[in-house]
C-alpha positions in Angstrom: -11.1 -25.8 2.7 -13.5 -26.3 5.3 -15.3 -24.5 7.8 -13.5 -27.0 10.7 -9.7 -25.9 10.6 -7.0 -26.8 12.4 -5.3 -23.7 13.7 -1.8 -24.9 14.5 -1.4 -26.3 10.8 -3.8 -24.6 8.5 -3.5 -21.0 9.6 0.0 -20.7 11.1 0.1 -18.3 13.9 1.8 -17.9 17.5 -1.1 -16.2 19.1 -2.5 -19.7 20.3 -5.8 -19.6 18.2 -6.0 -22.9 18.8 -6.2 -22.7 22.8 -8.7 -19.8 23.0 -12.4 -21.2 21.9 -13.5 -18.0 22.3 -11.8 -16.9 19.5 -11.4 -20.0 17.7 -15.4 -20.0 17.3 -15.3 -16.2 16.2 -13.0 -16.9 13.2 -14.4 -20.3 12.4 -17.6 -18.3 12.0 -15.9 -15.9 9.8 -13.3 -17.7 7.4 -15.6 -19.3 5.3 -17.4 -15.3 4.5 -13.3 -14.7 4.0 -13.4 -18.1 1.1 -16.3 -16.4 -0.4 -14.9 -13.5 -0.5 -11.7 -14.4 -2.3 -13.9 -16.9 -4.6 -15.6 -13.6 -5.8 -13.4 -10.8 -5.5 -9.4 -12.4 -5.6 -7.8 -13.1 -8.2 -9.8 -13.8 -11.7 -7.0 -16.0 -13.4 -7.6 -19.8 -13.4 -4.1 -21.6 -12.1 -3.0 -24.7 -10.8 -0.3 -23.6 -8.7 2.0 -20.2 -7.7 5.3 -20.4 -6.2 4.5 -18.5 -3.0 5.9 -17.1 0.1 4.5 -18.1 3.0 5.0 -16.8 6.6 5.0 -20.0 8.8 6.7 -18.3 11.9 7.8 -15.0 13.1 11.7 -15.6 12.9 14.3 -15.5 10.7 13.6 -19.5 9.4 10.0 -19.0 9.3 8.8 -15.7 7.9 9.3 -16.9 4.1 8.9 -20.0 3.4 8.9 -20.9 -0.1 7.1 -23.4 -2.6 4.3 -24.2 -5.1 0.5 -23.5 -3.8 -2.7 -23.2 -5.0 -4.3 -20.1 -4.2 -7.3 -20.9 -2.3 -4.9 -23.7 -0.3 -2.6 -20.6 0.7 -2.1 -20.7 4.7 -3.6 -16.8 5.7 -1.4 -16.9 8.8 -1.7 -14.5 11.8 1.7 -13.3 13.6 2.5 -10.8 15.8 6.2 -9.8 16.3 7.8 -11.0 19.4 6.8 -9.5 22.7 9.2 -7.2 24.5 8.0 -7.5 28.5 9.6 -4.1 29.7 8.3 -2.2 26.3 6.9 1.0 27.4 5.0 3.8 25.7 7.3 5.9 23.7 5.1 9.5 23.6 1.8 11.5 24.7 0.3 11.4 28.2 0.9 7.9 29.1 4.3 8.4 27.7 7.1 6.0 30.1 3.8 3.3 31.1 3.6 -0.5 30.7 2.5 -0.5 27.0 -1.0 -1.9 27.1 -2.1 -5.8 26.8 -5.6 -5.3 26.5 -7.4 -2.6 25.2 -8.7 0.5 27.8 -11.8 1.4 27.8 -11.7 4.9 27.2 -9.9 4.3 23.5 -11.9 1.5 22.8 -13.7 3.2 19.7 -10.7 5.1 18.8 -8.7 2.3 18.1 -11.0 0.1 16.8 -11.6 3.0 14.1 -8.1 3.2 13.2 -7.8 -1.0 13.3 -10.9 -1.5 10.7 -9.3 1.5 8.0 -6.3 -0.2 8.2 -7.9 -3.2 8.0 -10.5 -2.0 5.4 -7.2 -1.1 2.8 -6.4 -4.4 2.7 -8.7 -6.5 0.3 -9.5 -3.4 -1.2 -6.2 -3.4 -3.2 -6.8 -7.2 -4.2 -10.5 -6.3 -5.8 -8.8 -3.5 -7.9 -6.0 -5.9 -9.3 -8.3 -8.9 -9.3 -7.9 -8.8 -13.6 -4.5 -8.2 -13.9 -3.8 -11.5 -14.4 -5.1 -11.8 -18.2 -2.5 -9.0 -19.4 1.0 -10.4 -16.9 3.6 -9.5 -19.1 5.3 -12.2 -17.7 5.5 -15.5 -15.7 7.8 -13.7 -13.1 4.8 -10.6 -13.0 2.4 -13.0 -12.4 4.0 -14.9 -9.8 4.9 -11.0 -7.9 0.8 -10.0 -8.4 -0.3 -12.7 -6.6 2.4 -12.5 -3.9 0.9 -9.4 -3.3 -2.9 -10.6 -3.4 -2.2 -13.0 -0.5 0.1 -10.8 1.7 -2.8 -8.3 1.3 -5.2 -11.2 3.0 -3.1 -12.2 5.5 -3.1 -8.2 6.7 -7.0 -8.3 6.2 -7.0 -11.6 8.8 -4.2 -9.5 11.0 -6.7 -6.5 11.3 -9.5 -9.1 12.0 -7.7 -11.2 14.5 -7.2 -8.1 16.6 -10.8 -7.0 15.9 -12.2 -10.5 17.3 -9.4 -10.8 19.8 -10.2 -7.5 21.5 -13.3 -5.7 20.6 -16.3 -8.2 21.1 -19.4 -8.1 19.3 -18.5 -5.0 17.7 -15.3 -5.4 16.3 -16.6 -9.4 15.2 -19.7 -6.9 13.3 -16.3 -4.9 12.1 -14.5 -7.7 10.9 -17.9 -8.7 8.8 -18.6 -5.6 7.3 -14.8 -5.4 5.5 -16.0 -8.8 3.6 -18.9 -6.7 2.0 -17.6 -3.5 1.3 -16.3 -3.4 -2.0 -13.6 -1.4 -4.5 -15.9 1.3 -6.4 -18.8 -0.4 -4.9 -21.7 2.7 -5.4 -23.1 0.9 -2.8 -20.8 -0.3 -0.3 -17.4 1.1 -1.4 -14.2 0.9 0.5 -13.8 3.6 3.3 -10.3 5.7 2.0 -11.2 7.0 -2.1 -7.7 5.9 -3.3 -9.0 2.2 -2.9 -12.4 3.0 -4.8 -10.1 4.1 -7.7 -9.0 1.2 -10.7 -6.3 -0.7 -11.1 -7.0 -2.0 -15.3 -3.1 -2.4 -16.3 0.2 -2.8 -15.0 1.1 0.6 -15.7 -1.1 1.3 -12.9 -0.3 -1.4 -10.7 3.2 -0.5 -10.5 2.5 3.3 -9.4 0.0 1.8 -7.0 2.6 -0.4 -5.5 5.4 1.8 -5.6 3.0 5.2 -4.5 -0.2 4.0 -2.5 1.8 0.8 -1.1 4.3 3.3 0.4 1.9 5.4 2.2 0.7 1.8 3.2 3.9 1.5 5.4 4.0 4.9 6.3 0.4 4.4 8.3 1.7 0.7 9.6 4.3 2.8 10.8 2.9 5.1 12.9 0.3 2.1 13.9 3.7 0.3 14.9 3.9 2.9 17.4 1.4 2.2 19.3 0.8 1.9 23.1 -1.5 -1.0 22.3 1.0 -3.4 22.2 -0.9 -6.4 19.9 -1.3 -3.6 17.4 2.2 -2.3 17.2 2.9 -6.1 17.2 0.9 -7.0 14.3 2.2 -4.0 12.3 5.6 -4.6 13.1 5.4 -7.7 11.3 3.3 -6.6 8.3 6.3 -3.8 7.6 8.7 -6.8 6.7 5.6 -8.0 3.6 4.9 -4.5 3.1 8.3 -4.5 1.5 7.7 -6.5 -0.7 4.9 -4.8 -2.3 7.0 -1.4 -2.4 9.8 -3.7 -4.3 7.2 -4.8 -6.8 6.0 -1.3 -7.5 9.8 0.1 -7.4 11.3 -2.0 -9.6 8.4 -3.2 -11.8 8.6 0.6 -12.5 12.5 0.6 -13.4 11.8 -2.0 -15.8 9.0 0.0 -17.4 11.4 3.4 -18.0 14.7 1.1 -18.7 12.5 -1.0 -21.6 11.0 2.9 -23.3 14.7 4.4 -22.8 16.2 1.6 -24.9 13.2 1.7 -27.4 14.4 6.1 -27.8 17.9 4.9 -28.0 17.0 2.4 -31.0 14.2 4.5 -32.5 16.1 8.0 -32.1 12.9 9.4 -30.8 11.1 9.9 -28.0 7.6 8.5 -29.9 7.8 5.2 -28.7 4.2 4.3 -29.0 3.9 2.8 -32.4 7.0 0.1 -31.1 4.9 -1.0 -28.9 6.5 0.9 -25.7 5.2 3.5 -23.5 6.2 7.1 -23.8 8.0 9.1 -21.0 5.3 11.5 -20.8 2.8 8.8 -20.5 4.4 7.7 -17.6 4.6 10.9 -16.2 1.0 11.5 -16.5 0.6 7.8 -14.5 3.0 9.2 -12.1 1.5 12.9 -11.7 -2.3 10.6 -11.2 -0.9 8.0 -8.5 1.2 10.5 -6.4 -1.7 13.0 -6.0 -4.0 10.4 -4.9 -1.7 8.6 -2.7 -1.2 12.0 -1.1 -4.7 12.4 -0.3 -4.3 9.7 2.0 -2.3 11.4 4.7 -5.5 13.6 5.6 -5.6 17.0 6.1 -2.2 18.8 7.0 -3.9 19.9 10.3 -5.7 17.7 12.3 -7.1 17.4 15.8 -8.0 13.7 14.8 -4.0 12.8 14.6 -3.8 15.0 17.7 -5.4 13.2 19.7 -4.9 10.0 18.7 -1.1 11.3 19.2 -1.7 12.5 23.1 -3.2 9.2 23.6 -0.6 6.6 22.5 -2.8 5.1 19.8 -0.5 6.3 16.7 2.6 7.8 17.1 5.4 9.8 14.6 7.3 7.9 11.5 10.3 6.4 14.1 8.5 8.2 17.2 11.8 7.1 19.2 14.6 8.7 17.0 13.3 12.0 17.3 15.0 14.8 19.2 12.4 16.1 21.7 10.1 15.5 24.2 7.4 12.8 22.5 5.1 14.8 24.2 4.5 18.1 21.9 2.4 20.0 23.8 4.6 23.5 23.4 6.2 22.6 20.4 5.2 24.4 17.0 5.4 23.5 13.2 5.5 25.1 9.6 2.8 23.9 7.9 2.1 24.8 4.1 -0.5 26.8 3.4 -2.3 29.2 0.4 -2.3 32.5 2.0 -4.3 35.4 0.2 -3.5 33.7 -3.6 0.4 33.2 -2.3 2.4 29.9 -1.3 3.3 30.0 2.4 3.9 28.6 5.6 1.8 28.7 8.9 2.9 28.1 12.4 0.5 25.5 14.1 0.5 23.6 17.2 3.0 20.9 16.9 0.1 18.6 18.0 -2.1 19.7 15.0 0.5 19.4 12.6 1.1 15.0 12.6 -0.2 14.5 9.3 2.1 17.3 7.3 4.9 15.5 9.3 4.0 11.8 8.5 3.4 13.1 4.6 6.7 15.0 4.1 8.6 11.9 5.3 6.4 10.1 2.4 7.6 12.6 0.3 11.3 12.4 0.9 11.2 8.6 1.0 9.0 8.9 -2.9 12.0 10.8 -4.2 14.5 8.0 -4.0 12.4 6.0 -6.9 13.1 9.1 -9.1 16.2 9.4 -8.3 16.2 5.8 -9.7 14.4 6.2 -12.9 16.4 9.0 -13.9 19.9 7.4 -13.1 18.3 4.9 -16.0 17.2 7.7 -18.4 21.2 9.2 -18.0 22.5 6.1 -18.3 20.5 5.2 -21.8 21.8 9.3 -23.0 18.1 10.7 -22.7 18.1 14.0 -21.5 14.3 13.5 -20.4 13.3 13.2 -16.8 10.8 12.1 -14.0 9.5 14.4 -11.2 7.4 14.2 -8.8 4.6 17.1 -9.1 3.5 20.0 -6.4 2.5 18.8 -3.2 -0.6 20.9 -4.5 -1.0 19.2 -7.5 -4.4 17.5 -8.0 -5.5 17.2 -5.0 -8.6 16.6 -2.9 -7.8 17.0 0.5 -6.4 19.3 2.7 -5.5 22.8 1.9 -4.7 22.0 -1.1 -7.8 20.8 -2.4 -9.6 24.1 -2.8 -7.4 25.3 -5.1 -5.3 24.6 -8.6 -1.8 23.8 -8.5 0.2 22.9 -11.5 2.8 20.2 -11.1 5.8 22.8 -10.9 3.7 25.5 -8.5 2.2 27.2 -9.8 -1.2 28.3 -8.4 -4.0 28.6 -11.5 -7.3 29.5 -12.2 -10.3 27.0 -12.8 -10.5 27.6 -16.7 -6.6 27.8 -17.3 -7.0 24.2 -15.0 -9.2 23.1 -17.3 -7.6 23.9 -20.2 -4.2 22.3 -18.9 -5.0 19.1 -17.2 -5.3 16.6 -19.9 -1.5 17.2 -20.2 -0.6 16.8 -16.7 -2.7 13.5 -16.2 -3.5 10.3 -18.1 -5.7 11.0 -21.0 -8.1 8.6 -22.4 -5.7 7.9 -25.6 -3.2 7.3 -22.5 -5.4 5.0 -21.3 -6.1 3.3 -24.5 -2.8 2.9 -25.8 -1.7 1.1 -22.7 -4.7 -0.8 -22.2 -3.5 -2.0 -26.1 0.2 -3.0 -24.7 -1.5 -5.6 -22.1 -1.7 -8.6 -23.8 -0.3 -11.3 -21.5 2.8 -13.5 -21.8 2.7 -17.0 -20.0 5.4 -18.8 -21.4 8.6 -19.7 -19.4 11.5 -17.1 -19.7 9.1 -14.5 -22.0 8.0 -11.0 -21.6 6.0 -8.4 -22.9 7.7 -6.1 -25.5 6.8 -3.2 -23.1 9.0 -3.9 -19.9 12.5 -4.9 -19.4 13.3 -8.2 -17.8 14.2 -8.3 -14.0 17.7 -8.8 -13.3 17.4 -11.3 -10.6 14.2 -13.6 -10.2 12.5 -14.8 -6.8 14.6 -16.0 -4.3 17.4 -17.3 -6.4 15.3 -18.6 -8.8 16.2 -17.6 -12.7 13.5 -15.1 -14.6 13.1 -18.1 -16.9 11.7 -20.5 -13.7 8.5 -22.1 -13.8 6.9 -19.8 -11.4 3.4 -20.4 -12.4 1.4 -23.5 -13.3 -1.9 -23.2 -15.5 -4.4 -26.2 -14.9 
């Protein structure tokens, strides 16, 4: 690919890069940093060819288009979901307006801030699964990992067609400095500490698609919301690949727990290590690890951040129009947990102060439905074991939470009983070594690792047995 790219073939979009030189300069200057970029820090397995998804339009007929591709030919595409004329903004003080074309200038820092750590998550996740492709446990794996990889550069060139779009110099400066930060970088790392954090197996990818992924459309969301209308645009659109991701994680993750409940069933135990499988509370431990983190993302329960991004129409509520009041808040209260002299409790904040607890408890509700999953399996394999997700205490380090040491049933502890306790709660390093051991990969057609179940139904219609993957 060169630096000279046609924009109406090579990078599909219906933003009309192509009739703005402007713009078409500012991205021709920064797609071939984006090449190097993926050169160094994408994917690390040498292939010929992936069958691929591609977005090629923002309807029905376009948004997934299907077929072989190399992965440095892929076509990063930048879409925004159709414009609604008469959309107005749906909460805070501008609440009933135009939504906004362009960006004012008293939010112009605000929302470029929330733009680049949006934007900043996004080839964060493919430099921690950049090595996943020597241990795929299958052809279909493989073909779902790099799905993911290139959805997750197509957001990184949403977030950086807004930044050049709208923000100038500065947000051109923005969209440079995501290209050289890096995951775990001690250096330069990535701005949010669950993307700093590694993704060595599949074990681990799984919970980070199913877990981190989901708080992923929980903050598109919100960002959906938004009285800047080519921002709610763009996120509107990424919510329909986000999907995808969660789908990975959700059911990679019921293949996992259906493959070490028939592996019990055969073995009459719950030891499943030595058959090659991975035991319950092994997952558990992954589980416990991923959750924690991922909750960390939501920011501190209270925050006058959230507030007033909230009074200004940059990020709104989870589904901001279904709910039940005024969108405006500003005499409304909310329950908020709290530690309160060694106790669990509640505390009555400002409605308005109180956006993150909200956004993270519909996280939580929406996490339970993959237990409810796994555990349907465990019941239906006759194994009385089950998943659960931990405290909303549990492990974590921020918000009111984080001074403190929660067990993952409640239970508030001291630092030495903590200490004492916590290799049992999260992955150990025989965990870690014992999976590590189980990722050895499998590339031939219709194969898979002895670890995992097969998928019941492979990629749009396609068997699990399809050639999804071509090695050079």
């Amino acid at each position: 690919m060169t630096s000279s790219i046609d924009y109406g073939e090579r990078i599909p979009n219906n933003v009309d890069i192509a009739g703005d030189r402007r713009l078409q300069r500012a991205l021709e200057s920064w797609q071939p940093g984006f090449l190097n970029w993926w050169s160094e820090m994408g994917p690390a397995l040498d292939t010929k060819d992936v069958y691929l998804r591609t977005a090629v339009a923002v309807g029905r007929e376009g948004w997934a288009h299907f077929d072989h591709v190399a992965l440095p030919d892929y076509r990063w595409g930048v879409f925004l979901a159709e414009r609604n004329s008469d959309r107005t903004i749906p909460f805070g003080e501008h609440k009933g307006k135009p939504a906004w074309q362009q960006v004012p200038g008293e939010y112009r820092a605000d929302l470029q801030r929330l733009i680049v750590v949006q934007g900043d998550t996004e080839p964060a996740s493919v430099e921690q699964q950049r090595l996943l492709g020597a241990s795929a446990p299958s052809l279909y794996d493989l073909r779902n990992l790099f799905q993911v990889n290139v959805e997750e550069g197509r957001h990184l060139w949403a977030m950086v067609y807004l930044l050049h779009a709208y923000f100038g110099r500065a947000g051109r400066e923005e969209a440079e400095a995501l290209l050289h930060r890096n995951s775990g970088s001690d250096d330069a790392p990535r701005i949010l500490g669950a993307f700093n954090e590694e993704t060595p197996d599949w074990l681990s990818f799984f919970m980070f698609t199913y877990f981190t992924d989901r708080d992923g459309k929980y903050q598109l969301g919100t960002l959906k919301e938004s009285a800047f209308d080519p921002l709610s645009r763009t996120c509107e659109f990424m919510l329909k690949e986000e999907a995808h991701h969660m789908f990975v994680g959700t059911t990679g993750l019921d293949r996992v727990v259906t493959r070490t409940a028939e592996l019990m069933r055969e073995h009459d135990s719950d030891e499943v290590a030595a058959a090659g499988g991975i035991p319950l509370d092994v997952v558990q431990r992954y589980l416990n690890f991923h959750y924690s983190v991922s909750l960390d993302l939501f920011g501190s329960e209270t925050s006058t951040n959230a507030a007033n991004y909230f009074t200004a129409g940059l990020k709104g509520r989870w589904q901001e129009e279904r709910r039940k009041d005024d969108h405006l808040l500003t005499e409304d209260t909310a329950q908020v947990d709290s530690v309160v002299d060694g106790r669990f409790g509640t505390e009555e904040v400002p409605a308005l102060l109180a956006l993150n607890h909200d956004l993270r408890n519909e996280y939580i509700r929406d996490c339970q439905g993959g237990l409810k999953r796994w555990n349907r399996i465990l019941e239906e394999h006759g194994i009385d074991d089950r998943l659960y997700l931990p405290h909303a205490g549990f492990n974590r380090g921020v918000g009111r939470y984080a001074d403190h040491h929660v067990s993952p049933d409640g239970r508030l502890m001291s630092e030495s009983d903590w200490q004492s306790a916590a290799e049992s709660w999260l992955p150990t390093d025989v965990d870690k070594t014992h999976v590590m051991s189980l990722m050895k990969p499998v590339y031939e057609r219709g194969r898979i690792a002895s670890w995992i179940a097969p998928p019941r139904n492979g990629i749009n219609g396609q068997p699990f047995e399809y050639d999804y993957v071509h090695f050079n």
